[in-house]
N, CA, C and O atoms as a printed pandas DataFrame, in Angstrom:
     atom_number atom_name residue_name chain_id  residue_number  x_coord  y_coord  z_coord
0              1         N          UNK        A               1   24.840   34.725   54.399
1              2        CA          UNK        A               1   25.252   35.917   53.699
2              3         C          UNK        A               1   26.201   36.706   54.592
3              4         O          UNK        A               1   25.685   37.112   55.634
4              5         N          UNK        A               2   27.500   37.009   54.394
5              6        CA          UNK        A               2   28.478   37.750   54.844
6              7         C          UNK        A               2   28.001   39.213   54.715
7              8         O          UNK        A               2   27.500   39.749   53.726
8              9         N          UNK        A               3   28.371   39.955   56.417
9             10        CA          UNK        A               3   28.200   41.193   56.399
10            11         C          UNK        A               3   29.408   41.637   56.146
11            12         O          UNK        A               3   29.812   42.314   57.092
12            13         N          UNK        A               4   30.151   41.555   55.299
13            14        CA          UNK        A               4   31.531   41.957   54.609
14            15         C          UNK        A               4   31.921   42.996   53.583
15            16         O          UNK        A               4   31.894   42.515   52.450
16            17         N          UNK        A               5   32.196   43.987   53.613
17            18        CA          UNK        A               5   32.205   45.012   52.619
18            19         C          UNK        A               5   33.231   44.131   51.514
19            20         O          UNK        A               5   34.052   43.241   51.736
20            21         N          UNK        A               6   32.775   44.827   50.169
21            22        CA          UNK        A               6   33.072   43.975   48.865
22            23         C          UNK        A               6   34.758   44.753   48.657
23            24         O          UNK        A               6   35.819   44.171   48.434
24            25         N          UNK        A               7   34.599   45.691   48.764
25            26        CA          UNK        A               7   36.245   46.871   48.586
26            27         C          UNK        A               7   37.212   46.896   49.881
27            28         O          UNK        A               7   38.401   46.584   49.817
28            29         N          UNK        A               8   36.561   47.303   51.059
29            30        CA          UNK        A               8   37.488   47.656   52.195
30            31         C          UNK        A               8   37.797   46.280   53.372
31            32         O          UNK        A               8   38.739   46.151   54.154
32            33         N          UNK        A               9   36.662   45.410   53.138
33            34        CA          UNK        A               9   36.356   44.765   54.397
34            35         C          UNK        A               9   35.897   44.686   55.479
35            36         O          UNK        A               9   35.947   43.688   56.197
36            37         N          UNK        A              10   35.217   46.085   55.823
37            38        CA          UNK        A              10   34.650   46.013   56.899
38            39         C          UNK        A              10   33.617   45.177   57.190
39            40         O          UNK        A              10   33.157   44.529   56.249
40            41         N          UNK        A              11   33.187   45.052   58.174
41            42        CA          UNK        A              11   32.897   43.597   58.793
42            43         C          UNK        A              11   32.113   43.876   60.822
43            44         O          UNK        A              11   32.218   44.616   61.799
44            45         N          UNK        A              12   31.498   42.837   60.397
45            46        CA          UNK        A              12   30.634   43.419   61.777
46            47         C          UNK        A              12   31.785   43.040   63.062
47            48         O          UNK        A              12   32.839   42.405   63.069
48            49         N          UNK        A              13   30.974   43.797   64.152
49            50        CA          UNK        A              13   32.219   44.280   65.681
50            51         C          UNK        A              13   31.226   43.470   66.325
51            52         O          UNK        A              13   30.034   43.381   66.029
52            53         N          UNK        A              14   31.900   42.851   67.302
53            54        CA          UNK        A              14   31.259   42.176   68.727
54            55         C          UNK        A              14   31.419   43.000   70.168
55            56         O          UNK        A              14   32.539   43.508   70.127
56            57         N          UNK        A              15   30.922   43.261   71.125
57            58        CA          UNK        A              15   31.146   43.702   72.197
58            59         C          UNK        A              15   29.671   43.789   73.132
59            60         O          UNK        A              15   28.633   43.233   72.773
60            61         N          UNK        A              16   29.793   44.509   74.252
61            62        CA          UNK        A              16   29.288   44.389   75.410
62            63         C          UNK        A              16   27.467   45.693   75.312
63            64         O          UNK        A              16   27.590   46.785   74.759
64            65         N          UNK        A              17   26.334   45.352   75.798
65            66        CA          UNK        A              17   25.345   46.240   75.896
66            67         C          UNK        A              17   25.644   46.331   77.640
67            68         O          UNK        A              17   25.672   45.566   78.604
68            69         N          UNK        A              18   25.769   47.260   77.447
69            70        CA          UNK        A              18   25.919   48.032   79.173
70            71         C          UNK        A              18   24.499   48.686   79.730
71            72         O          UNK        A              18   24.022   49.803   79.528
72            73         N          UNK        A              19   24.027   47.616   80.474
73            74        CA          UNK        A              19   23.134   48.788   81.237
74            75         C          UNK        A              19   22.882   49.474   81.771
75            76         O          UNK        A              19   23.117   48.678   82.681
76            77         N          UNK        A              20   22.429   50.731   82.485
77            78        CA          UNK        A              20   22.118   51.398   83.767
78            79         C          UNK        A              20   22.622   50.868   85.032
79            80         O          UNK        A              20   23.459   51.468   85.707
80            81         N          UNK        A              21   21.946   49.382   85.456
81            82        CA          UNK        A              21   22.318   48.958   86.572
82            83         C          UNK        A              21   23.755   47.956   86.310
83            84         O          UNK        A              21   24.272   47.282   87.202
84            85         N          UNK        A              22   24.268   48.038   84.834
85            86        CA          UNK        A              22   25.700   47.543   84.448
86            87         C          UNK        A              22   25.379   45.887   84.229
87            88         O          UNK        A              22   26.220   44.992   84.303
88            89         N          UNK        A              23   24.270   45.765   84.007
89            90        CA          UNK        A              23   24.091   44.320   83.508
90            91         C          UNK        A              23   24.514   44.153   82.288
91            92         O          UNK        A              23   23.949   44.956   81.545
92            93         N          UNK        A              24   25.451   43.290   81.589
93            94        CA          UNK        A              24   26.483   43.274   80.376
94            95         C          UNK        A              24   25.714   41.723   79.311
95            96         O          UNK        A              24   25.806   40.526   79.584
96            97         N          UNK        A              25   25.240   42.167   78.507
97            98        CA          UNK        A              25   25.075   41.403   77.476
98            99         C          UNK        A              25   25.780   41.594   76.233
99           100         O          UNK        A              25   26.085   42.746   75.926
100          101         N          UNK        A              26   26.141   40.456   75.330
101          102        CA          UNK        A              26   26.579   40.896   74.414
102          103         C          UNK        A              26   25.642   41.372   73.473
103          104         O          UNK        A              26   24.439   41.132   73.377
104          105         N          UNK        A              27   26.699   42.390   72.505
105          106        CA          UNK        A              27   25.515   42.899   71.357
106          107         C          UNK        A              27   26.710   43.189   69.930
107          108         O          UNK        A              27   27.935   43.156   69.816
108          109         N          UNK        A              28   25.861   43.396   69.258
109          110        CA          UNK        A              28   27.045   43.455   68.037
110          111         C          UNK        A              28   26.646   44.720   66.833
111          112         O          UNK        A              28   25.453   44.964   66.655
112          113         N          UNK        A              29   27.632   45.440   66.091
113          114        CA          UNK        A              29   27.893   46.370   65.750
114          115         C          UNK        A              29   27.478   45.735   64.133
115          116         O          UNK        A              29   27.847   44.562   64.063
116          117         N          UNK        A              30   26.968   46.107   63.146
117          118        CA          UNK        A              30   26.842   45.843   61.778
118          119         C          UNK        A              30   27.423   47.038   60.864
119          120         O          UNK        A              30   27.014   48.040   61.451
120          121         N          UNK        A              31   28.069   47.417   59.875
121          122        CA          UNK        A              31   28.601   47.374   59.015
122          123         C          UNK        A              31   27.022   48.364   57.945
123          124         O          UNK        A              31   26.222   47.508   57.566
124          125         N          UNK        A              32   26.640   49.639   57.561
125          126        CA          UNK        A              32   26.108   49.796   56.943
126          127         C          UNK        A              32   26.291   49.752   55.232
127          128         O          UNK        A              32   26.693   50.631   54.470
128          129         N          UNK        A              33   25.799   48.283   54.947
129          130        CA          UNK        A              33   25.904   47.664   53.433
130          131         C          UNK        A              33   24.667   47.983   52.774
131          132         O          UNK        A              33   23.543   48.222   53.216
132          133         N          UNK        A              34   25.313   47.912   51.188
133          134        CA          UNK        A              34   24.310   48.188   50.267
134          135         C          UNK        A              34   24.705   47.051   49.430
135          136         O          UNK        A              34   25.820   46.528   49.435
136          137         N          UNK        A              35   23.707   46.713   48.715
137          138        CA          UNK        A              35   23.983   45.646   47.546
138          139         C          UNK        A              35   23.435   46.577   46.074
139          140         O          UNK        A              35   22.323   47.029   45.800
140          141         N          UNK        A              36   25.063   46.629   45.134
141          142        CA          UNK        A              36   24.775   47.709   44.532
142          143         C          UNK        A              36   25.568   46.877   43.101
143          144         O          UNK        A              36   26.204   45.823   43.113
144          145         N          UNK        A              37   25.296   47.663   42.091
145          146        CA          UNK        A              37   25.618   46.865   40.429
146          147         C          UNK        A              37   26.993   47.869   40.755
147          148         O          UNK        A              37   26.991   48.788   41.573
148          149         N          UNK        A              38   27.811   47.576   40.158
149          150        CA          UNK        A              38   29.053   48.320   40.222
150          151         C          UNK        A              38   29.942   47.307   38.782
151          152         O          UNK        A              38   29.464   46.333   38.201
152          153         N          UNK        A              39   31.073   47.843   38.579
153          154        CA          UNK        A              39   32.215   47.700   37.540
154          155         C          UNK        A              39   33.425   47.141   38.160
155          156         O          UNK        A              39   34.384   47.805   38.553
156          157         N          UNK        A              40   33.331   46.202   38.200
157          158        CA          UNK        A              40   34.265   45.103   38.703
158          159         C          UNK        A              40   35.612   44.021   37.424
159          160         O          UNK        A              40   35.543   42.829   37.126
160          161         N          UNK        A              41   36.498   44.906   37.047
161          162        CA          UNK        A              41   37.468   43.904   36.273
162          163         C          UNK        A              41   36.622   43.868   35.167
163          164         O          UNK        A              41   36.243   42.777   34.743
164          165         N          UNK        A              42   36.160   45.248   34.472
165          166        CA          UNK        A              42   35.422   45.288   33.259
166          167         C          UNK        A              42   34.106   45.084   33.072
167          168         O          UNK        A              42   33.559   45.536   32.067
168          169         N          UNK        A              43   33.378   44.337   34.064
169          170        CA          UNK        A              43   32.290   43.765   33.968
170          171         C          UNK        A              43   31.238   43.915   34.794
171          172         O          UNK        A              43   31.715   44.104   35.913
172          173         N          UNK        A              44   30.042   43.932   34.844
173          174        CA          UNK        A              44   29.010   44.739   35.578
174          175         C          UNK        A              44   28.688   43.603   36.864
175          176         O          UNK        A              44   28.094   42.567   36.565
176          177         N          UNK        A              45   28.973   43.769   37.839
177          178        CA          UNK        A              45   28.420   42.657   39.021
178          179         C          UNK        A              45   28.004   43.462   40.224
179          180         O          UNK        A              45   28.165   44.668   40.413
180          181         N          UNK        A              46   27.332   42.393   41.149
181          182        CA          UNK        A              46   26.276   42.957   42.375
182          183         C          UNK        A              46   27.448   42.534   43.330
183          184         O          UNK        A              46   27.889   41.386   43.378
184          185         N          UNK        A              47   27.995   43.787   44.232
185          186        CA          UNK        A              47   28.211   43.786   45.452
186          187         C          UNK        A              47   28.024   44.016   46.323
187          188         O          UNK        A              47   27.061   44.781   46.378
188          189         N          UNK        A              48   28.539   43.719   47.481
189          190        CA          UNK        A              48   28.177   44.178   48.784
190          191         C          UNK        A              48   29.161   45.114   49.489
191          192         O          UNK        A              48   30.253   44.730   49.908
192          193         N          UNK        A              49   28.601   46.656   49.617
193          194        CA          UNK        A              49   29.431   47.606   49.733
194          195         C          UNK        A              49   29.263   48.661   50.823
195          196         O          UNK        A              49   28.194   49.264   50.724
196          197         N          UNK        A              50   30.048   49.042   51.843
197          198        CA          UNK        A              50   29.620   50.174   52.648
198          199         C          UNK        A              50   29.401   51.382   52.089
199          200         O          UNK        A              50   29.850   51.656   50.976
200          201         N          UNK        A              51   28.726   52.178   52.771
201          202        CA          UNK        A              51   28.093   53.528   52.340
202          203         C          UNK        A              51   29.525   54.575   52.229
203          204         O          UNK        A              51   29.546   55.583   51.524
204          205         N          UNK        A              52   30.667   54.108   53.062
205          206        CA          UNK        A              52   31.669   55.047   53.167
206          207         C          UNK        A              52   32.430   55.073   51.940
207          208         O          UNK        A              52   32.805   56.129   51.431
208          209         N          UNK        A              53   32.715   53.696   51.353
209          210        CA          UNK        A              53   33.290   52.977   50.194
210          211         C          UNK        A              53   32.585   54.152   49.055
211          212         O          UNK        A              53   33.214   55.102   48.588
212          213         N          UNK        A              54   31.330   53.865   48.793
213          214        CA          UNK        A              54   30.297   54.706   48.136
214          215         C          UNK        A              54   30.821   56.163   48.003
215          216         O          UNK        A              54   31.066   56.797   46.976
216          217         N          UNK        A              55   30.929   56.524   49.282
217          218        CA          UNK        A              55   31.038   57.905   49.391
218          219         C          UNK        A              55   31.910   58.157   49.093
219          220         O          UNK        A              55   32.031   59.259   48.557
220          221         N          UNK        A              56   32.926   57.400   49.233
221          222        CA          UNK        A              56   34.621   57.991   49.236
222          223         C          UNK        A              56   34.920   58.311   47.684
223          224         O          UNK        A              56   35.739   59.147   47.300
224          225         N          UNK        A              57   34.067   57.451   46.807
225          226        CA          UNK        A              57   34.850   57.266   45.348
226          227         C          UNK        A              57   35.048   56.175   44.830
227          228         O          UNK        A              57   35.062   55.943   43.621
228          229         N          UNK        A              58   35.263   55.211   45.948
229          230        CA          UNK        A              58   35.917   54.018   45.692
230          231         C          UNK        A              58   35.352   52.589   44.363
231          232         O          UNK        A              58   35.971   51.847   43.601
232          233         N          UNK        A              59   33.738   52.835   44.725
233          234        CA          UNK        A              59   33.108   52.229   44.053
234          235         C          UNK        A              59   32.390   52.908   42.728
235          236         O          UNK        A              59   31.456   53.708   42.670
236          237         N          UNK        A              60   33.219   52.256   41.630
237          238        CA          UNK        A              60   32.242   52.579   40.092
238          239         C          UNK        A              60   30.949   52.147   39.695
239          240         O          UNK        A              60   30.755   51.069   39.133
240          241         N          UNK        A              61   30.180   52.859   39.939
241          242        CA          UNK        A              61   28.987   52.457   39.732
242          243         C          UNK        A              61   28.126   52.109   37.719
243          244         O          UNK        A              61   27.820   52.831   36.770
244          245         N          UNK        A              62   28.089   50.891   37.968
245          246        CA          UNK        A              62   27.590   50.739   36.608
246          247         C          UNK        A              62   26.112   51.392   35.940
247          248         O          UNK        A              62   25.036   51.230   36.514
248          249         N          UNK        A              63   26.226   52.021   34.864
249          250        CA          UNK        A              63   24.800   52.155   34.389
250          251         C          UNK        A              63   24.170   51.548   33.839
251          252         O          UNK        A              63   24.741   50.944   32.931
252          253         N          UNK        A              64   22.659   51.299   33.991
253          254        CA          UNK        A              64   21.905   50.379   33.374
254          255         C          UNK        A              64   21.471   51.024   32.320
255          256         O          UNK        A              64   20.732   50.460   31.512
């Protein structure tokens, strides 16, 4: 399952956990998704959408 926003694309980040004594592991950044019914090209379907997408407007939300 892709952590991929359905509208914008955002998408998970890779980079470094820094410790105290600077010991470097990697760690990775996720993308806060919702899987939500929305109005897609007329028709009611389940995507996968960030909360910002949501917020902004971007996504029409279908009613059941």
């Amino acid at each position: 399952m892709a952590q991929v926003c359905a509208i914008c694309g955002k998408r998970s980040l890779n980079g470094n956990r820094i410790s105290h004594a600077h010991n470097v592991s990697k760690r990775q950044w996720k993308p806060n998704l919702h899987v939500v019914h929305a109005v897609v090209a007329g028709q009611t379907k389940r995507i996968k959408v960030c909360t910002r997408c949501m917020r902004s407007g971007k996504v029409l939300k279908a009613s059941r």
